[in-house]
C-alpha positions, 0 to 999 in steps of 0.5 A: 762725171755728172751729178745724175751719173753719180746718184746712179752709181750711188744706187748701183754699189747698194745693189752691190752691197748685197743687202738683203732686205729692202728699207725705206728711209722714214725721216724724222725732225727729233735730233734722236734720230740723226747719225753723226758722221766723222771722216777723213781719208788721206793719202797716207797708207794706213787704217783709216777711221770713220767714227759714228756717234748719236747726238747729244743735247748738254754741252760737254757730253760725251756722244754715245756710240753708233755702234753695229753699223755696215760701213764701206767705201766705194771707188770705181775700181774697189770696195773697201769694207771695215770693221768695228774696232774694239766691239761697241766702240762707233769706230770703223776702221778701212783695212790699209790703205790710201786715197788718190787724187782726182777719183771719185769716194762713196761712202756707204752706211746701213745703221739700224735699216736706213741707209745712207751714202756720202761722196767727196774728190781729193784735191791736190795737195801743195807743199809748205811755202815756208819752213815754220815761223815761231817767236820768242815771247819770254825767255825759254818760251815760244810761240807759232805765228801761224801763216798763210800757205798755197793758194788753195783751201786747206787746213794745218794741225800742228802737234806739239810734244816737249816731253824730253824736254828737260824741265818736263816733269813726268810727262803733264802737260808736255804736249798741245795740239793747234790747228791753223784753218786758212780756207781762202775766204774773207767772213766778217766773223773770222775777222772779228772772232775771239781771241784763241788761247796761245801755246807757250812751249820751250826750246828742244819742242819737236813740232808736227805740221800736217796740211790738208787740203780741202774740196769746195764742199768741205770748205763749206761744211768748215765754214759752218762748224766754225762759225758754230764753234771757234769763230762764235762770240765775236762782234758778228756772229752768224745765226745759229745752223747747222753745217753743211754736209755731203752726208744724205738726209738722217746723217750730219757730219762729213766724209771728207778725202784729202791729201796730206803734206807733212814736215817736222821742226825742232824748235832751237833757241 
């Protein structure tokens, strides 16, 4: 499908959409202005969410909600409504469902009379070449090596939970999430990034992997939010940006669909 085919068929599911008044889409430098958009849709059959927020201007602030938003998703052969849940909340959750590969998602918003619309492809996903690599580092304590997988772009979030864990007391702290991002690309600012804090966990830990894959489009947008987050304050850091987004003008963020292949390990001594 080309690019003029999809723009038309953007503009044909907002006809669709039954809007009832027409807007114009002003545009505006003040960062007051732009919605935040958060969104990854799986293959996995469930309620998928797609968060909305307002940005903000002071590190460790908490974003305000976008809240009373229209928020669907389009395909050639379905539209997917959703629903604010709870009320006030900026969180829009799809009724059950699950991406396919290779079709084609468009997501829809209408958020105090502008509109604005997203696209992505899933790629294909690939299961683990290998089974979980981790290392003791001192007696009753491990932790992962993180490691290539497939050849194609794709990230890994592990989800650590010690919790039944003998020497777990009252459940603090007994849990850790990492996420391992092996996106196929040599940046001189990955190589030289900072160092990130380790995670130290004991025997009888059950760990979560999740690998999704990612499109080229996204794997642009990663690139950017990294080097604006964890790849920042290394020997060669790149100037400040914005990242790349697939969201239309007034919104930042990215819709992204992605397949998902998961595994779980129970670490032993």
């Amino acid at each position: 499908m080309t690019n003029k085919n999809i723009l038309i068929w953007i503009i044909g599911l907002f006809l669709l959409a039954g809007c009832e008044e027409e807007f114009d889409w002003p545009l505006s430098n003040g960062a007051d202005d732009l919605l935040v958009v958060e969104a990854v849709i799986t293959n996995e059959n469930k309620n998928h969410l797609i968060k909305l927020t307002k940005p903000y201007t002071t590190q460790n602030q908490v974003p305000n909600p976008a809240s009373g938003a229209f928020v669907v998703i389009f395909t050639e052969t379905d539209t997917i409504l959703t629903a604010e849940n709870p009320a006030g909340s900026g969180l829009y959750y799809t009724d059950s469902m699950n991406a396919v590969v290779d079709k084609l998602y468009v997501l829809g918003i209408i958020y105090n009379g502008k509109q604005y619309h997203a696209y992505d492809f899933q790629e294909p996903g690939a299961p683990f070449d290998n089974p979980l690599s981790y290392r003791q580092v001192s007696e009753g304590a491990y932790t992962i090596n993180f490691q290539e997988s497939g050849g194609n772009p794709n990230y890994i979030k592990y989800n650590l939970d010690w919790q039944n864990v003998g020497n777990c007391v009252n459940n603090i702290d007994c849990q850790a999430k990492q996420i391992y991002y092996d996106l196929k690309n040599i940046d001189i600012n990955e190589q030289f990034k900072p160092d990130q804090e380790k995670v130290y966990f004991p025997p009888g830990t059950v760990i979560i992997r999740k690998k999704y894959s990612v499109s080229h489009r996204y794997r642009e947008y990663l690139r950017g939010m990294l080097s604006e987050t964890a790849w920042r304050g290394g020997l060669f850091d790149a100037f400040p940006a914005n990242a790349a987004s697939n969201l239309s003008d007034g919104a930042v963020g990215f819709f992204a669909i992605s397949t998902l292949v998961m595994d779980t390990t129970i670490i032993v001594e």
